[in-house]
Residue frames as qw, qx, qy, qz and C-alpha x, y, z in Angstrom:
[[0.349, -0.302, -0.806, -0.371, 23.41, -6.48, -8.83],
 [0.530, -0.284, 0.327, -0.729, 20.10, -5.21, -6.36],
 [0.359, -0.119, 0.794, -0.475, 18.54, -7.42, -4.17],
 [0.679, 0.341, 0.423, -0.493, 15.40, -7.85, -6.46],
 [0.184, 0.564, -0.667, -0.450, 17.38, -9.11, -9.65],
 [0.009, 0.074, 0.995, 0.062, 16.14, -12.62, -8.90],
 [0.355, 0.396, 0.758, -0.378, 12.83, -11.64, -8.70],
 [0.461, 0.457, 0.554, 0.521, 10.72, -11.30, -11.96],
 [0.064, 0.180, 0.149, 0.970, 9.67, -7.82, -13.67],
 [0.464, -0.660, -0.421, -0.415, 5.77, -7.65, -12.46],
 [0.643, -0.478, -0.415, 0.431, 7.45, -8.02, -8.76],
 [0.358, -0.131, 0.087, 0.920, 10.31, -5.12, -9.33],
 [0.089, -0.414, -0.174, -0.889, 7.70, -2.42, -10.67],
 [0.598, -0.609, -0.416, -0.314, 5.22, -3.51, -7.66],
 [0.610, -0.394, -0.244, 0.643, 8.18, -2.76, -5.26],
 [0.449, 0.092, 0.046, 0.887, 8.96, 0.06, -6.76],
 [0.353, -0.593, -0.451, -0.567, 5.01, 1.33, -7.15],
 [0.694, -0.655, -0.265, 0.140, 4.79, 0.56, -2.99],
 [0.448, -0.096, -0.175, 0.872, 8.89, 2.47, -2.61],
 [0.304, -0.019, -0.171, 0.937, 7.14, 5.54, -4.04],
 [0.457, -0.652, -0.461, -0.392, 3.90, 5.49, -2.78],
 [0.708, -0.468, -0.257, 0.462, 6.00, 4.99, 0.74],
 [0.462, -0.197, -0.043, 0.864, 7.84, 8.13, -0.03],
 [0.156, -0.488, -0.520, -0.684, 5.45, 10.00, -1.31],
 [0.546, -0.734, -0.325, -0.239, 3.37, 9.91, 2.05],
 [0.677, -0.416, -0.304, 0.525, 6.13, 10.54, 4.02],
 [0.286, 0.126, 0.085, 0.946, 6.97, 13.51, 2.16],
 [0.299, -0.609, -0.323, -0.660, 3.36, 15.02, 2.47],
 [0.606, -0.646, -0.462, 0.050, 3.62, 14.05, 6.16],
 [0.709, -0.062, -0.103, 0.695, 6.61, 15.71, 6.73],
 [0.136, 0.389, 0.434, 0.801, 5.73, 18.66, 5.06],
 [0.500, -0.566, -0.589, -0.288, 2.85, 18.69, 6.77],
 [0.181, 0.357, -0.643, 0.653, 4.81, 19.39, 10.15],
 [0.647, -0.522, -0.395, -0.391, 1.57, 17.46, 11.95],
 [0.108, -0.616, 0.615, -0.481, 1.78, 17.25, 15.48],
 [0.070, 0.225, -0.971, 0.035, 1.83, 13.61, 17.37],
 [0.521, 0.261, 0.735, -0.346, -1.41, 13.01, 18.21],
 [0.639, 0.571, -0.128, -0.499, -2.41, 14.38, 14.09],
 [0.067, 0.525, -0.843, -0.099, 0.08, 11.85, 13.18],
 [0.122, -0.028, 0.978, -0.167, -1.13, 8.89, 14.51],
 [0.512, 0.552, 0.445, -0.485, -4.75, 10.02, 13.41],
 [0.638, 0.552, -0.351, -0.406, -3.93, 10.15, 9.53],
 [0.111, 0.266, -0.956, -0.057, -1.46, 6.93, 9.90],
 [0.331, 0.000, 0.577, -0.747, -4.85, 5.62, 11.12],
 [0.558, 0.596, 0.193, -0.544, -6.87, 6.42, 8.59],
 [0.512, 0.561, -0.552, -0.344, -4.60, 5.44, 6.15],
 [0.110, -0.073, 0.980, -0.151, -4.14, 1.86, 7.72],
 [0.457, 0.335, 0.632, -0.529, -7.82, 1.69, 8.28],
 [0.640, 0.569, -0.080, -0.511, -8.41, 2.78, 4.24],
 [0.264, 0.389, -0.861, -0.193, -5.64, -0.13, 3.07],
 [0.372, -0.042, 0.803, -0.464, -7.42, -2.55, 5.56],
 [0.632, 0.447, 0.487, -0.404, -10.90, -2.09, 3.80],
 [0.592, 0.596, -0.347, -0.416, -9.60, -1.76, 0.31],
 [0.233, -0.391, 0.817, -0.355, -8.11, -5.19, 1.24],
 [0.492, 0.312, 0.751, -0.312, -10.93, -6.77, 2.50],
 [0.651, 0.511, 0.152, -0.540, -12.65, -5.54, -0.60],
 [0.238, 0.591, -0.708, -0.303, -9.98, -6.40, -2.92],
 [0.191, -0.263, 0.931, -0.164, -10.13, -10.23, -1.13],
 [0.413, 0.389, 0.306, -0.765, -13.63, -10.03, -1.88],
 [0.714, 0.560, -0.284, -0.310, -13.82, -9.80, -5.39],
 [0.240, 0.396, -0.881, -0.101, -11.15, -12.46, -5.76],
 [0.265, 0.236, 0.913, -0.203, -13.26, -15.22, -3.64],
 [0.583, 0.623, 0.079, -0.515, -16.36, -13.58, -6.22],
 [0.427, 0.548, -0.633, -0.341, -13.85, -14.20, -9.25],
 [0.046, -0.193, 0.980, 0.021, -12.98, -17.97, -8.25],
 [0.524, 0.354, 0.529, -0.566, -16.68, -18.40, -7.34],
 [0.586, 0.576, -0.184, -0.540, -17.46, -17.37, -10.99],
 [0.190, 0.468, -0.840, -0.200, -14.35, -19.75, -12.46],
 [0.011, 0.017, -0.972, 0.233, -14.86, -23.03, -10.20]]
């Protein structure tokens, strides 16, 4: 039995969606053979683009409730 058996089925495909997004970017970095300072400049960017998509994401939800309530 895996670890995520107790949790429901919307959870277990949103792990899995985030496993191979996670592997996915590791492989293109890899690949990539970047050197440390390029490294830490795309990990950056990609923090910085999760950050704002995020904030936006949070956004619309306090919009949506707004609408509801």
């Amino acid at each position: 039995m895996s670890a995520l058996a107790h949790i429901g089925s919307p959870w277990r495909r949103m792990v899995r969606v985030a496993h191979r997004a996670r592997v996915r970017v590791v492989r293109f970095l890899v690949e990539r053979d970047l050197s440390e300072n390029s490294f830490i400049l795309v990990l950056a960017v990609l923090i910085g683009l999760g950050g704002g998509l995020g904030a936006l994401a949070f956004r619309w939800l306090i919009d949506g409730f707004r609408v509801l309530f």
